[in-house]
N, C-alpha and C positions, 0 to 999 in steps of 0.2 A: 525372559522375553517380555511379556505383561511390565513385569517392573522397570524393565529400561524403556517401551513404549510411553509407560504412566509418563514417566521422566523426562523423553520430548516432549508429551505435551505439555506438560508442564510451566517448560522450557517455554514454548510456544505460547501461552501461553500467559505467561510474564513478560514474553518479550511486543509480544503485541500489547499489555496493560501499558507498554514502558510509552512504546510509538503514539497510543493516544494518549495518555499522560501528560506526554510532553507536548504534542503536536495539538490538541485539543486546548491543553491549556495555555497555549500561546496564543490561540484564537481568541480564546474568552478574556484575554489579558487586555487584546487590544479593542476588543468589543464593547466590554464592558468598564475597564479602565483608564478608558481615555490615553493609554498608550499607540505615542504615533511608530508606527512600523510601516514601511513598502512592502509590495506584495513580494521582492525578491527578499527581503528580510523573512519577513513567513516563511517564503518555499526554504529556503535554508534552514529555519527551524525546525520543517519537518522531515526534509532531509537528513539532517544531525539526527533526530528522531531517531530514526531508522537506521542509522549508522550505528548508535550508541547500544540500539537493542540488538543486533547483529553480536558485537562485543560480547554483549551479556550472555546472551544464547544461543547462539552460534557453534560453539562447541560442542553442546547436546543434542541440538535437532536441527542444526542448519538454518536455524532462525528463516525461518521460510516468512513468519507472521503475518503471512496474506496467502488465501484461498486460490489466488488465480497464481500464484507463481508455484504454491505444491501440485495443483495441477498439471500446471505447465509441464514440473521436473517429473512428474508422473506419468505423463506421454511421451515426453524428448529426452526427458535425464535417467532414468534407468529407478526413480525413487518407488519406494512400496506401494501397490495402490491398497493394500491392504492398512495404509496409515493415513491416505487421503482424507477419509470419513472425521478420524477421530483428531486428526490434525487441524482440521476447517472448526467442528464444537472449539476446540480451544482458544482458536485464534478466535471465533464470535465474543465466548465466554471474558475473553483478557478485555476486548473491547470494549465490551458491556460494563466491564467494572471498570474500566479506565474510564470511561465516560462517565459512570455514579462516582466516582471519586473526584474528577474532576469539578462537575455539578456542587456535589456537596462543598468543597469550596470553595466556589464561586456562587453559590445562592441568594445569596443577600446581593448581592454586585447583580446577578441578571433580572434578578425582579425588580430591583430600580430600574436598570434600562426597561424594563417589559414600560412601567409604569411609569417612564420620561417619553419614550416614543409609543404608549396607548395601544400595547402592543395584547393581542389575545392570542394565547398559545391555541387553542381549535379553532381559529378562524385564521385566511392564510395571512394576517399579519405575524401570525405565529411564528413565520417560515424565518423571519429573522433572526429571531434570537435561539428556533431548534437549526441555523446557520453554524453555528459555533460551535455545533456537534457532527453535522452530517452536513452531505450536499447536497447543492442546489443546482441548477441551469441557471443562462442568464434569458431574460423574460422571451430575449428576438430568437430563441436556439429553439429549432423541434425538437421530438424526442428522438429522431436518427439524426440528427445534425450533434447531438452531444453527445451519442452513442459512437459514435465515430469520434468522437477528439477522444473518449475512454481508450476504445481499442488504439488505437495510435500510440497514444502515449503509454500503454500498460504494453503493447506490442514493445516500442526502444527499450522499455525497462527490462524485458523478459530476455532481450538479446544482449541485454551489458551483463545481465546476473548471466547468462551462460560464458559467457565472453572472459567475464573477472574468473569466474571461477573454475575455468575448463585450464587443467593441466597439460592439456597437448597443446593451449595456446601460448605458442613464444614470446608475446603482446602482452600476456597478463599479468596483470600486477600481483606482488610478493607480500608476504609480511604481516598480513592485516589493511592491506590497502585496499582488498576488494568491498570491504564493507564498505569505504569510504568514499569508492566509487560508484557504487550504487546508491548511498544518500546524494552524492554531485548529480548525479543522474534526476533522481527526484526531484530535487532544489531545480534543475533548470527544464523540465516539464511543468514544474508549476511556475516556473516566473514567466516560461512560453504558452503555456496552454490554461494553466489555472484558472485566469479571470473568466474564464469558458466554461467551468462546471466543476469548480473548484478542487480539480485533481486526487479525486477519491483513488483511483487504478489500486483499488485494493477492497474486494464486496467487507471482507470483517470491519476494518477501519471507517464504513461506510453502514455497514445493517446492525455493527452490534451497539452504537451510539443511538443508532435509530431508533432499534427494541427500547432501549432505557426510556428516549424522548418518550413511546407510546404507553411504557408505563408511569413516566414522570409528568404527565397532565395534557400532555401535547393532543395526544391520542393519536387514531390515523391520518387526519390529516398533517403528519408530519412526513408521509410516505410521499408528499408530495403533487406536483400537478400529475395530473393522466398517471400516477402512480409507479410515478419518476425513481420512487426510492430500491421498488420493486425491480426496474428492469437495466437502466444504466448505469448505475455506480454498483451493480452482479454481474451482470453478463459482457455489458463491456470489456471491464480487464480480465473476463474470464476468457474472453476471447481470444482478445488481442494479446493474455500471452500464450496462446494457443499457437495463436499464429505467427509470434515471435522465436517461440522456441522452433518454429520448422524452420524459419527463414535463417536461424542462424545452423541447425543441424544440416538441412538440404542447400545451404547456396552460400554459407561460409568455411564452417568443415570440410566440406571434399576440397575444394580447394588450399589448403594451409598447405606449407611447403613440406616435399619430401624428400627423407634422408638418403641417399643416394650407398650403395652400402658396396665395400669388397667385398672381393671374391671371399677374402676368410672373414665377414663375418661384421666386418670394423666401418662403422660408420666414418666418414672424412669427411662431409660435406653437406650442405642442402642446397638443392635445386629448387627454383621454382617452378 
């Protein structure tokens, strides 16, 4: 038991290193290399992200690689909360390094931008280039005005992952497609809601980049204004897929069609 638990998180673990990896270093690609990319180009990147890590790890531990959706499956899906705890260290731990790995190859590249735009990692001009790692708000957002676009959009995502991957749904896709509907999913909350607070809906992908910034020179003022790093890119999508997993257990579940069955036993039909 121990060794197959080791072995999601692991799983989890990598597959979160994979999502900032990839997703992180597309950022810093176009940040700091002058590569032009639309914001719908990004959200697809990070989308793909998340799909590819799905692949990888998926088969081990259900490639959860965010905090609010083990959650989630730990209230609505029936998942261990005994593996909650140790599933979440993981997923910080993958991000944390996917984010120092990231960093370390792009260092030379962000300290010219720091030092082209006069840029001071503890002062909030900081906030720019620790952008390329974590989120931000946009300056006109409160902090319940962007706590609200988190839950939202970590809410739709919390209802396509049960959606894709619920067996009693007739609707859901086969094969290896639900991973890749769950990155589509991603890809068009960030090209809908991104420029809003740049679509964290996941606390590891969002605090374990941040830990590194506060040991990488940033310090705490990378947590943010009113200590933004602290409360809406955690609790938000911890919420909203709190709240997603009910909406699709209480008010689309009972309703799916039922098989109407004979006398002996023999399904022939569904009703709606």
């Amino acid at each position: 038991m121990k060794k197959a638990l080791w072995g999601e998180c692991l799983a989890e673990g990598i597959g979160t290193f994979i999502l900032i990896f990839i997703g992180v270093g597309t950022v810093a690609s176009m940040v700091t290399a002058g590569i032009t990319m639309s914001f719908w180009e990004l959200s697809i990147a990070w989308g793909l992200a998340v799909t590819i890590a799905i692949y990888v790890a998926g088969f081990i531990s259900g490639a959860h690689i965010n905090p609010a959706v083990t959650i989630g499956l730990a209230v609505w899906g029936g998942f261990d909360k005994k593996k909650v705890i140790p599933y979440i260290i993981s997923q910080i731990i993958g991000a944390f390094l996917g984010a120092a790995v990231v960093y370390g190859l792009y260092q030379e590249a962000i300290k010219i931008f720091e030092k082209t735009k006069g840029i001071i990692r503890t002062a909030d001009s900081g906030w720019a280039s620790a952008g390329i790692f974590s989120t931000f708000p946009k300056s006109y957002l409160t902090t319940f005005e962007a706590f609200c676009v988190e839950f939202a959009i970590t809410a739709l995502l919390m209802i396509v992952i049960f959606a894709v991957t619920d067996n009693d749904n007739g609707a859901a896709p086969k094969a290896g497609l639900p991973a890749l509907a769950i990155g589509i999913t991603i890809a068009i909350c960030g090209i809908s809601f991104g420029p809003l607070t740049g679509f964290a809906m996941n606390p590891a992908r969002d605090f374990g980049p941040r830990l590194f910034l506060i040991a990488a020179g940033w310090g705490t003022n990378v947590l943010g204004p009113h200590m933004y790093g602290l409360i809406v890119p955690i609790f938000g999508p911890i919420i909203g897929a709190l709240f997603g997993g009910g909406v699709y257990k209480k008010l689309i579940v009972p309703f799916f069609p039922k098989p109407q069955v004979e006398p002996h036993g023999k399904d022939f039909k569904k009703v709606s």
